[in-house]
ROKENU-167236 format. One record per residue (C-alpha): residue number from 1; x, z, y. Coordinates in steps of 0.25 Angstrom, whole numbers. Example, Ala and Ser with C-alpha at 12.3 -4.5 7.8 and 13.67 -1.06 7.14 Angstrom:
KOLTI   num       X       Z       Y
KOLTI     1      49      31     -18
KOLTI     2      55      29      -4
***
This chain:
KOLTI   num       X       Z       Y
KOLTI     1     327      90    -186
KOLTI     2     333      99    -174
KOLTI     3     349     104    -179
KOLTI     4     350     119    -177
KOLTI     5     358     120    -166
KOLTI     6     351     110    -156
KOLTI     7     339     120    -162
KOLTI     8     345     133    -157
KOLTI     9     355     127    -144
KOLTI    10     344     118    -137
KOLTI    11     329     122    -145
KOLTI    12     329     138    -147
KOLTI    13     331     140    -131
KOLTI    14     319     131    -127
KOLTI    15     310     136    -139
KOLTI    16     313     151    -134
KOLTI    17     308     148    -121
KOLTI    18     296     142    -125
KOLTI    19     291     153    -133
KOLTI    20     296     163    -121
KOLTI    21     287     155    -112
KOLTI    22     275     157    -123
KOLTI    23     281     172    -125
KOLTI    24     284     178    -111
KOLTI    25     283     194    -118
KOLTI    26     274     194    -132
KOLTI    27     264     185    -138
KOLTI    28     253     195    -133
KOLTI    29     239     187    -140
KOLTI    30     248     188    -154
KOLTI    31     254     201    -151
KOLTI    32     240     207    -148
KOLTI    33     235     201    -163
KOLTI    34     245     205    -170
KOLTI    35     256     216    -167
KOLTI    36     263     216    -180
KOLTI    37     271     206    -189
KOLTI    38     262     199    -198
KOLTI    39     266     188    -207
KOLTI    40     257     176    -207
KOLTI    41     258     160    -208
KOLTI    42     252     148    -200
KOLTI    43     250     133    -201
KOLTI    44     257     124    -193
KOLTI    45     246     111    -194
KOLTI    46     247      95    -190
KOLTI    47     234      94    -181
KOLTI    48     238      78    -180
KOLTI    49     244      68    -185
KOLTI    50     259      65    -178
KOLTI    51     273      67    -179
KOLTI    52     279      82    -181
KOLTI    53     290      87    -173
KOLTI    54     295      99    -169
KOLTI    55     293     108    -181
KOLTI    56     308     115    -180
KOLTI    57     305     118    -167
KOLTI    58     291     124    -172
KOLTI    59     298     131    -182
KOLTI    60     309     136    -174
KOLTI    61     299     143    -162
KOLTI    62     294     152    -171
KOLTI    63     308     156    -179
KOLTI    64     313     159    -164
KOLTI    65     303     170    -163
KOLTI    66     305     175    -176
KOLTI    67     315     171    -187
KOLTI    68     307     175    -198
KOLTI    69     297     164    -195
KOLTI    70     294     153    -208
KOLTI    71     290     141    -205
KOLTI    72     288     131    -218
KOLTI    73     287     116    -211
KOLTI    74     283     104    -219
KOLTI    75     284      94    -210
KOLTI    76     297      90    -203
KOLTI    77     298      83    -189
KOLTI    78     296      70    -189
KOLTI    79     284      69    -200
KOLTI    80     269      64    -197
KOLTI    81     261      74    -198
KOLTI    82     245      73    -200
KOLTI    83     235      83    -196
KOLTI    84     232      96    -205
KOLTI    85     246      93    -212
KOLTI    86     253     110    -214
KOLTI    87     268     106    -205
KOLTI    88     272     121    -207
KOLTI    89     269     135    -209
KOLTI    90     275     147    -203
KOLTI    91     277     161    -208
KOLTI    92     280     173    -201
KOLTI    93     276     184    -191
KOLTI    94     261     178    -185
KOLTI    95     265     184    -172
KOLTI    96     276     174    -171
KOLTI    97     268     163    -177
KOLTI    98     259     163    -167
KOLTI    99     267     167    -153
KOLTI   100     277     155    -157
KOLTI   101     263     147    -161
KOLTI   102     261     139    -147
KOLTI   103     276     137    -144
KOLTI   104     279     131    -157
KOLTI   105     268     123    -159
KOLTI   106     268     117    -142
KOLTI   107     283     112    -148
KOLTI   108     279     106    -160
KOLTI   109     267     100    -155
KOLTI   110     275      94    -143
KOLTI   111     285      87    -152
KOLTI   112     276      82    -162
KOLTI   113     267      75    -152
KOLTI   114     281      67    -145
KOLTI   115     286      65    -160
KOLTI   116     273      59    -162
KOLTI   117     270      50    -150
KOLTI   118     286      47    -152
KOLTI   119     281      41    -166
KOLTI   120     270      33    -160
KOLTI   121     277      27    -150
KOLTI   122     291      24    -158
KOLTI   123     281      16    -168
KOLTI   124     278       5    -159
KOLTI   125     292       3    -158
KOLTI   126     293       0    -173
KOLTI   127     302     -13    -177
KOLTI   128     309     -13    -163
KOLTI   129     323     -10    -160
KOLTI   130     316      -1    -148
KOLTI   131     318      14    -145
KOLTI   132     308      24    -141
KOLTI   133     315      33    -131
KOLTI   134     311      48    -124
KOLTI   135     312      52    -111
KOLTI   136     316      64    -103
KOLTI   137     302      66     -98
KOLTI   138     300      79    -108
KOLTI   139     296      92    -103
KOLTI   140     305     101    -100
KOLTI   141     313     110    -111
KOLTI   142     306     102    -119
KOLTI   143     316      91    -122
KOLTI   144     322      93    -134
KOLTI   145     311      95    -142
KOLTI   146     303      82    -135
KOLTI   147     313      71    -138
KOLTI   148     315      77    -152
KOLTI   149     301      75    -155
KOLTI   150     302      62    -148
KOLTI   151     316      59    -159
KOLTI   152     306      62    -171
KOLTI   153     295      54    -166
KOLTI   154     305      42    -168
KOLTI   155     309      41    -154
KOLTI   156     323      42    -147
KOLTI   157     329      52    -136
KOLTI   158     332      44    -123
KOLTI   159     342      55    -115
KOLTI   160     339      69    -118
KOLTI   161     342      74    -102
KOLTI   162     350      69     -91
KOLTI   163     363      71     -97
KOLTI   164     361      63    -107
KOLTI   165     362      50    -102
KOLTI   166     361      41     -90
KOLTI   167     347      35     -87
KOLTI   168     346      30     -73
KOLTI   169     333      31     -67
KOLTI   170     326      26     -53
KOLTI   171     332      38     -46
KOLTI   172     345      36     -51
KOLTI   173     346      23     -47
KOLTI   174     341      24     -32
KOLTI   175     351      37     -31
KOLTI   176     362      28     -34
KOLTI   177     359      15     -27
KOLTI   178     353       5     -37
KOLTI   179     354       3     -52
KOLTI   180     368      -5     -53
KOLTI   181     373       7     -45
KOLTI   182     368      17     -53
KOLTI   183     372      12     -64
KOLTI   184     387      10     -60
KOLTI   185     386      26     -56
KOLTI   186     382      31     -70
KOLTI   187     391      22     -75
KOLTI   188     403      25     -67
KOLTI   189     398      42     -69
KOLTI   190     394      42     -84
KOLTI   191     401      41     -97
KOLTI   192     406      28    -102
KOLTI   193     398      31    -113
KOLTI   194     386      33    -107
KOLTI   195     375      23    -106
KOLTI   196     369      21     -92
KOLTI   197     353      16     -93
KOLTI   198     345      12     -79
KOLTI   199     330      14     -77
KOLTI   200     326       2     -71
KOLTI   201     312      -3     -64
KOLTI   202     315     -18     -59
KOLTI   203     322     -30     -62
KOLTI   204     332     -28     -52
KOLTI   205     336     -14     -58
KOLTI   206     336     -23     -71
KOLTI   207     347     -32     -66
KOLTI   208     353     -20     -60
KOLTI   209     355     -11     -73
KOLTI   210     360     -24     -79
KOLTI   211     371     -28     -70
KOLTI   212     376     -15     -70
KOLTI   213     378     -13     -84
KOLTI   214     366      -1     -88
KOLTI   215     365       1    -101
KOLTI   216     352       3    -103
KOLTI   217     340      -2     -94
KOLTI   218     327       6     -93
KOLTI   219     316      -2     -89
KOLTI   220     306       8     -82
KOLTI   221     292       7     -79
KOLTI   222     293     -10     -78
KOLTI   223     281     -19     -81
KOLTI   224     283     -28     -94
KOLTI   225     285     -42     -86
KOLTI   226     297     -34     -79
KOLTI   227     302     -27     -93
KOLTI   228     302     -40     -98
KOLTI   229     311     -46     -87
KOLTI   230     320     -33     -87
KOLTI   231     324     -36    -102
KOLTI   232     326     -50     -99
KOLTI   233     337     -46     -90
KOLTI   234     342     -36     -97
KOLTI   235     345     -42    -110
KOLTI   236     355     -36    -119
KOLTI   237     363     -31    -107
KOLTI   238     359     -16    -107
KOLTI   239     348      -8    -118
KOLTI   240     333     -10    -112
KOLTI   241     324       3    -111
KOLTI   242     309       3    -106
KOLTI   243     304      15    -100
KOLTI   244     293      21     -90
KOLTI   245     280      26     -95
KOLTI   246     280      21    -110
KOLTI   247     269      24    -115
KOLTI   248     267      24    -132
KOLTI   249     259      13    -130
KOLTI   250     266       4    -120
KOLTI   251     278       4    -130
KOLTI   252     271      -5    -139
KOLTI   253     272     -15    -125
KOLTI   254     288     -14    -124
KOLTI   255     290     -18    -140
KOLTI   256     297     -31    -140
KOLTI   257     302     -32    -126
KOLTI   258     317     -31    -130
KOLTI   259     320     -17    -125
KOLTI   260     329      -6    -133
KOLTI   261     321       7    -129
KOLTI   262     306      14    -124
KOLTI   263     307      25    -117
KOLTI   264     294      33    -116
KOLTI   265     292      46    -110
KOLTI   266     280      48    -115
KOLTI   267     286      50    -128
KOLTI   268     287      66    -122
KOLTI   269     279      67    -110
KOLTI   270     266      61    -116
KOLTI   271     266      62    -129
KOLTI   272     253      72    -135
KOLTI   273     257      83    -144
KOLTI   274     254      83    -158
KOLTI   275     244      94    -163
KOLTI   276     250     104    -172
KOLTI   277     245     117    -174
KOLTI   278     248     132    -182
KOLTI   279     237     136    -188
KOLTI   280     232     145    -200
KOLTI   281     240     159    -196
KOLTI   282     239     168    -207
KOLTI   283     243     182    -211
KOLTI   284     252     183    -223
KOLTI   285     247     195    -231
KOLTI   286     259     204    -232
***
């Protein structure tokens, strides 16, 4: 569930200028058809089977172009979903029905399909002490609603930007020097209650992370036989991650290998969406 005020602060804004990129003067096909108010309803039907997400946000798109919108939902975010199933029905004015039509369904559709492969993916870590993490590679303004979906899904929230945590990455480290200088950087900058996690590729980066005290390790893009060595080394001396093209599938390979968390970006950037459609319009005999 969304609270109210993150909603109308954070959600409202980027909603609005969705529909004013669908809306840059009228709806002219619906304005053509139908030049009058006319009450009617419409369907809002599963077309797969997968997890919904998003359905406030359906919701809310259609009562920011008019508040006298209904819409009746009977499924809530979160809930499977199987193909034919009724997941809501709206009421109002056609004509808002069907210019806010697109713009609602490309989020819902959007979210349902990263909740869903979120699902998928967080199931092959069952009985395991690890988490499955996000990334920031989202598409732009699209943020908040693609690491919710991934939170529903049954996956965790790595940072939400850059402010929200210190990640040291290849760049960061050859900017500053090495990785033991980096490290003492953001640790001499940051808050004392800040952790301070290192991206690294090799071994030596390994022992480098370790002696100068990182809290957390990211293995990025290492083979198995070098993963392997990495978490030998490391031990219990900082929490391990493995990241760099984690597939849904190549998860099940990194089970057991004595790591704390999976970060995946594919968990935004690749996953498909989930077909959903609003069908069934009708008049409402007045």
């Amino acid at each position: 569930m969304i609270d109210p005020i993150t909603m109308k602060l954070n959600i409202d804004p980027l909603l609005t200028s969705a529909l004013k990129e669908d809306i840059t003067n009228e709806d002219i096909t619906t304005n053509s058809v139908m030049s009058s108010p006319c009450q009617g309803t419409a369907e809002l039907i599963a077309k797969e089977a997968g997890v919904l997400c998003g359905i406030q946000i359906f919701v809310r798109v259609f009562t920011l172009l008019d508040e006298q919108i209904i819409v009746r939902t009977h499924f809530n975010d979160g809930d499977w979903i199987e193909p034919g199933q009724v997941l809501a029905v709206i009421k109002g004015d056609i004509r808002t029905i069907l210019s806010g039509e697109r713009t609602a369904l490309n989020y819902l559709q959007r979210m349902s399909g990263i909740a869903t492969y979120t699902r998928q993916s967080v199931s092959f870590l069952e009985g395991t002490q690890i988490t499955l993490l996000d990334t920031r590679k989202t598409t732009p303004n699209n943020r908040i609603f693609e690491k919710y979906a991934v939170r529903i899904g049954g996956g965790k929230n790595h940072r939400f930007n850059l402010s929200d945590g210190i990640l040291l990455k290849d760049n960061h480290i050859g900017a500053a020097g090495g990785v033991k200088e980096a490290i003492e950087l953001a640790r001499t900058y940051a808050s004392f209650v800040r952790k301070i996690e290192v991206e690294v590729e090799t071994i030596d980066m390994v022992k480098g992370a370790v002696e100068a005290g990182a809290d957390i390790i990211m293995l990025d893009n290492m083979s198995m036989e070098t993963m392997k060595e990495a978490i030998a080394f490391i031990g219990e001396k900082a929490e391990i991650e493995i990241s760099g093209n984690v597939t849904r599938e190549k998860i099940k390979e990194l089970v057991g290998l004595g790591i704390d968390y999976i970060s995946s970006g594919a968990l935004t950037h690749s996953a498909p969406i989930l077909d959903i459609s609003l069908k069934n319009l009708q008049r409402l005999q007045m």
